[in-house]
C-alpha positions as CSV (number, residue, x, y, z in Angstrom):
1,X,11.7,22.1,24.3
2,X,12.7,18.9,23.2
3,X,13.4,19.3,19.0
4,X,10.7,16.8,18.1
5,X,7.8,19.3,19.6
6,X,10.0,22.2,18.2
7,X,9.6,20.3,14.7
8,X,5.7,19.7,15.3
9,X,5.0,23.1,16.2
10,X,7.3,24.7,12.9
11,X,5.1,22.1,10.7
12,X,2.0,23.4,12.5
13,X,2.5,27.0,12.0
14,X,4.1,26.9,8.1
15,X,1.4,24.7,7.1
16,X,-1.2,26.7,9.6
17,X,-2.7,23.1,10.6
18,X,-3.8,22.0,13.6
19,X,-2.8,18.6,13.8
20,X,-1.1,16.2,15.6
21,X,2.3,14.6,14.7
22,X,3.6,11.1,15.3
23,X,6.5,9.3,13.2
24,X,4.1,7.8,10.7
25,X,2.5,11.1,10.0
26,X,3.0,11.2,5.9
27,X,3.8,14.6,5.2
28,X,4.9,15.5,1.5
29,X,1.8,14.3,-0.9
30,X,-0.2,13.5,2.0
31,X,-1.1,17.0,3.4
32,X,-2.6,19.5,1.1
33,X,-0.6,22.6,2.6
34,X,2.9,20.4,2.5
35,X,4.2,21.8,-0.9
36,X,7.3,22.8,-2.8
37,X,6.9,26.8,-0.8
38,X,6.0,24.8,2.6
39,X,8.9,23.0,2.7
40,X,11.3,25.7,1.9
41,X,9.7,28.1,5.2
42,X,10.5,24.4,7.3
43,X,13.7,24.2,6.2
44,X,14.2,27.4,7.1
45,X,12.2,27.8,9.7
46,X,14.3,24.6,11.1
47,X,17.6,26.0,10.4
48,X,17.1,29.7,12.0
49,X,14.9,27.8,15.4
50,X,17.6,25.4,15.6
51,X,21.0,26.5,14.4
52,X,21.6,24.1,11.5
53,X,22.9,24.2,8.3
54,X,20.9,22.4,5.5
55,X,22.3,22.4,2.3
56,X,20.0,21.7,-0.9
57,X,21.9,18.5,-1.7
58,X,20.6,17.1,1.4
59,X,16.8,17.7,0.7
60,X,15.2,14.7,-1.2
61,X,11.4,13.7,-1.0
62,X,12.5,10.9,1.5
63,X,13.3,13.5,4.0
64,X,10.3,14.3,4.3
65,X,8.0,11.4,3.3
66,X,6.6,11.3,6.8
67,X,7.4,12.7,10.5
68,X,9.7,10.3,11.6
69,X,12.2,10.7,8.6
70,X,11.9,14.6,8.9
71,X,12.6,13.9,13.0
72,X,15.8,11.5,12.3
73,X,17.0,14.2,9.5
74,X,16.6,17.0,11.9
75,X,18.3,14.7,14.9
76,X,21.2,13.7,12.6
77,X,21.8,17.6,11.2
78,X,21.8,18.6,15.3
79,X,24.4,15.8,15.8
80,X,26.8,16.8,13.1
């Protein structure tokens, strides 16, 4: 499963939303459910699903300011 469907589905089930994803999707401040205790079961949700490492330095509202940032942060932590 290609990591951007991975990512859709984590979002879907930590936030329990049924809702479709694309890279303009505003996430944090946008969604209701997307808080400070959602994003910490993504990130780790992310890391154990996908075998990354994601250190708290690295998480900053841009990260997650819509789909396509969270999709290109995810994409760049696989790459490293």
């Amino acid at each position: 499963m290609p990591h951007q469907q991975l990512l859709a589905d984590i979002l879907r089930a930590v936030l329990q939303i049924d809702k479709q994803f694309t890279d303009d999707t505003p996430l944090l401040g946008a969604i209701p459910e997307f808080d400070s205790m959602a994003v910490i079961a993504v990130i780790t949700e992310l890391e154990e699903q996908l075998g990354i490492q994601i250190n708290d330095d690295e998480i900053s509202a841009d990260v997650f300011e819509n789909f396509g940032q969270l999709n290109k942060f995810v994409t760049q932590k696989q790459a490293a």
